[in-house]
C-alpha positions in Angstrom: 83.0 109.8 99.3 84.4 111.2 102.5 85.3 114.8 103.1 88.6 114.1 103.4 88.7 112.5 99.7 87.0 115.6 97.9 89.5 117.0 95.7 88.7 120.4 94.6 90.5 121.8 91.6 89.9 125.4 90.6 90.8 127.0 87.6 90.0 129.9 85.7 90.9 132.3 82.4 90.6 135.8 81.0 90.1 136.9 77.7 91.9 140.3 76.8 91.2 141.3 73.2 93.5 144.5 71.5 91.2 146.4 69.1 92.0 149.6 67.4 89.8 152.7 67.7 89.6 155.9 65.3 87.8 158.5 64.3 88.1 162.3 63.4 86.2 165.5 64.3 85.6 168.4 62.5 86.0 172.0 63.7 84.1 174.5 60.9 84.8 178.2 61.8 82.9 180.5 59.8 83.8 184.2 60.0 87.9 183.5 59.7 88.4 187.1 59.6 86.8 187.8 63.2 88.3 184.9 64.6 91.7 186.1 63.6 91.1 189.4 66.0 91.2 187.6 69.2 94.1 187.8 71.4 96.9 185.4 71.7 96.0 182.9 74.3 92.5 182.6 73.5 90.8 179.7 72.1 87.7 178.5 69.9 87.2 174.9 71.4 84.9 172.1 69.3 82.1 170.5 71.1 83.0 167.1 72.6 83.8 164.3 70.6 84.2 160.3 71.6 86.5 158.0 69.9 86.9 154.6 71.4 85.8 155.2 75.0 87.3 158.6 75.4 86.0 162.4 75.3 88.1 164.4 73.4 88.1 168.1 72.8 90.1 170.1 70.0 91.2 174.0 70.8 92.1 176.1 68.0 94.2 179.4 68.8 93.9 181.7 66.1 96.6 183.9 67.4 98.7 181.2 69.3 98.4 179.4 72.2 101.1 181.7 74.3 99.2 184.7 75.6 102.5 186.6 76.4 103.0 186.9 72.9 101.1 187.6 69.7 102.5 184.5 67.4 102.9 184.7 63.5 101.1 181.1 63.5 97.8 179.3 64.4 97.9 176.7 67.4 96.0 173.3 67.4 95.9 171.0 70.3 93.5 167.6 71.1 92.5 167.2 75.3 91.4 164.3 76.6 88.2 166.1 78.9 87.4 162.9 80.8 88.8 163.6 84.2 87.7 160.1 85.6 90.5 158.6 83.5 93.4 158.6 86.2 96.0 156.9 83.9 97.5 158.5 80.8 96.3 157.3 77.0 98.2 157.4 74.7 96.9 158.1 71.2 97.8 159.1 67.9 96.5 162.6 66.4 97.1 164.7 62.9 95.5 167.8 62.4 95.0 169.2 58.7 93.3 171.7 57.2 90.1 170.6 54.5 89.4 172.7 51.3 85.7 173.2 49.9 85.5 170.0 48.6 86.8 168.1 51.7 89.8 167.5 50.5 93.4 168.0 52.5 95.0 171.4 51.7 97.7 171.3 54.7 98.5 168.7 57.0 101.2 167.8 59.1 102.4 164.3 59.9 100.6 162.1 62.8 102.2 161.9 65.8 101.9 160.4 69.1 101.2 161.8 72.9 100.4 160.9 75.7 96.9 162.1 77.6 95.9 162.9 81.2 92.1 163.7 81.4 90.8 167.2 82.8 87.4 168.3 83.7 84.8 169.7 80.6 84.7 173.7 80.6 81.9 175.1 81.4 79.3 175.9 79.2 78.6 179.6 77.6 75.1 181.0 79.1 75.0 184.2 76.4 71.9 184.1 75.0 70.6 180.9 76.9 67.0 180.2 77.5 65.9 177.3 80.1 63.1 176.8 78.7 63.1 177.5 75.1 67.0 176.7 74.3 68.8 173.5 74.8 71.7 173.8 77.3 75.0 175.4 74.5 77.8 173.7 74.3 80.8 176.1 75.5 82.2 176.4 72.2 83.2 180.6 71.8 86.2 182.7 72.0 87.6 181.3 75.7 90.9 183.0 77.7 93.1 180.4 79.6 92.2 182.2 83.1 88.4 181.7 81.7 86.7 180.5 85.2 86.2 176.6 84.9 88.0 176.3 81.6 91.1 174.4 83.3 94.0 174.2 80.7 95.5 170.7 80.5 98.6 169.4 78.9 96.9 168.1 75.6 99.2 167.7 72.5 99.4 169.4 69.2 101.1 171.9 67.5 102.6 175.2 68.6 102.9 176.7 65.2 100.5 175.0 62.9 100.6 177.2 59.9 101.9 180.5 59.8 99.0 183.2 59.4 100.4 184.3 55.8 100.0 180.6 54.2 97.0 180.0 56.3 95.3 182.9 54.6 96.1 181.6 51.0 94.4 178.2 52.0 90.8 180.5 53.0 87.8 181.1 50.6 84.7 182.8 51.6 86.0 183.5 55.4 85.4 180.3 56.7 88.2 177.2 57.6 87.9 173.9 58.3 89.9 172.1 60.8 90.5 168.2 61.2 91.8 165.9 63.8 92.1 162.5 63.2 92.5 160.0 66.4 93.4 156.7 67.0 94.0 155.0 70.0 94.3 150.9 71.2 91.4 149.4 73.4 91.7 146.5 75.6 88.9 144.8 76.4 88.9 142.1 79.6 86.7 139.3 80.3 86.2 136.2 81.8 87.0 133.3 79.4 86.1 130.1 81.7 85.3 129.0 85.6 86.0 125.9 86.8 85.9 125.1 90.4 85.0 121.1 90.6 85.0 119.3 93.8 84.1 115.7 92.0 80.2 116.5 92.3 78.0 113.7 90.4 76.3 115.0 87.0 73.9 113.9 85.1 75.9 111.8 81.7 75.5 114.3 79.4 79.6 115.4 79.3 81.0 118.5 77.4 79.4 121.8 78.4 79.5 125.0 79.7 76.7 126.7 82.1 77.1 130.1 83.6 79.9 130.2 86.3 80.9 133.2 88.9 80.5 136.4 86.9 78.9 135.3 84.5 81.7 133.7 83.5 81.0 129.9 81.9 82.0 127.1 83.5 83.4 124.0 81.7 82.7 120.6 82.1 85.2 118.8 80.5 83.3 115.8 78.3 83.5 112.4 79.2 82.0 109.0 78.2 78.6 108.6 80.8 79.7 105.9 82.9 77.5 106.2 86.3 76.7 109.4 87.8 80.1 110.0 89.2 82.3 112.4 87.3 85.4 111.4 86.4 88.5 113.9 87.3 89.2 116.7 85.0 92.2 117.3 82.5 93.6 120.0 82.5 95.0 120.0 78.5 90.9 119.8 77.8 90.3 122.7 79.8 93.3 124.4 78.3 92.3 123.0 74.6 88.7 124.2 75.6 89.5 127.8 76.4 92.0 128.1 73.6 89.0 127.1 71.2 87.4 129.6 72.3 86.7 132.8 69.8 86.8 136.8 70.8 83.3 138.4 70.9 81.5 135.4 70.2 78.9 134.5 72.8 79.5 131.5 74.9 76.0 129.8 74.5 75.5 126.5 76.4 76.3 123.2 74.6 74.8 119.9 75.2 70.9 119.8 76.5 
């Protein structure tokens, strides 16, 4: 066949699957009535905590998170601390309170808000050791104008649970908060490459071999007939890539 007779066709698909993500994180602080002591503005902070993809952080304010004034209730909030995520995520969160037996003594209803990411605060070096202590977490007592602790939007709750009903709800000086999270993942790959300039094969029709990307590339089947391939349909490649299931790995057929 001549140059000018090759016809090349090029077609391609992509696979976007919708899953939902959760999880939850516990934040146990023992000694309640020290906690309590610190002044408004000022924070105990969990270690990090992933759910889906993300790194999330949850700051408790004993005192409330407005340091211009001392507040009658406990402050909660969630932060996404991945700063490499420029667009907003948007999640839902509840925070509640767990008695001795893990169960829910106070809650609030879930809601939904929407995330920036900031930067991880620095860690606490008090009592730090290089070579007989793992690096600590920075999970103390931390002040808004705290050097490297950068205060980002987050969501939560303002007045949680007013300090005289919180102190009904503790036993033996310690609390334990929860956050639950959820958020939706997409996940995005290529489905199926086909770029055919009616090259000759080898009469074996009806399979797929590794395309650009990694990506498979379909040969449509066909009855062998010669060496000379005969010109694609598109409703098989359509039929083909609708057959096709989510997270299932797209082995090579035939041969």
């Amino acid at each position: 066949m001549s140059a000018a007779g090759v016809v090349r066709l090029s077609r391609s698909a992509t696979s976007v699957v919708a899953k939902a993500a959760s999880g939850f994180h516990l934040l146990r602080i023992d000694g309640y009535s020290q906690a309590k002591t610190v002044l408004p503005g000022e924070k105990i902070s969990s270690t990090g905590f992933t759910v889906g993809s993300e790194s999330w952080r949850m700051d408790y304010y004993p005192n409330g998170r407005d340091a211009a004034a001392r507040s009658n209730h406990a402050s909660v909030y969630i932060q996404l601390t991945d700063d490499r995520t420029r667009r907003p995520v948007q999640a839902r969160y509840k925070f509640s309170l767990l008695d001795h037996a893990g169960n829910t003594a106070y809650e609030l209803p879930a809601e939904t808000g929407s995330f920036t990411g900031i930067p991880e605060p620095e860690v606490d070096d008090h009592y730090y050791h290089p070579f007989y202590s793992p690096r600590p977490r920075m999970r103390a007592f931390r002040s808004p104008a705290a050097a490297g602790d950068e205060e980002g939007p987050g969501c939560g709750h303002e007045q949680f649970i007013g300090r005289e009903e919180l102190e009904h709800l503790i036993r033996d000086d310690f609390l334990v908060v929860r956050c639950d999270v959820g958020l939706t993942e997409m996940t995005c790959s290529r489905l199926a490459a086909d770029e055919i300039d009616n090259w000759e094969d080898d009469d074996e029709g009806g399979e797929a071999e590794e395309g650009y990307f990694g990506a498979p590339t379909y040969y449509p089947p066909h009855p062998g007939r010669g060496r000379r391939r005969r010109q694609p349909d598109d409703t098989e490649y359509v039929k083909w890539c609708l057959a096709q299931r989510p997270g299932e790995p797209r082995i090579r057929q035939g041969r």
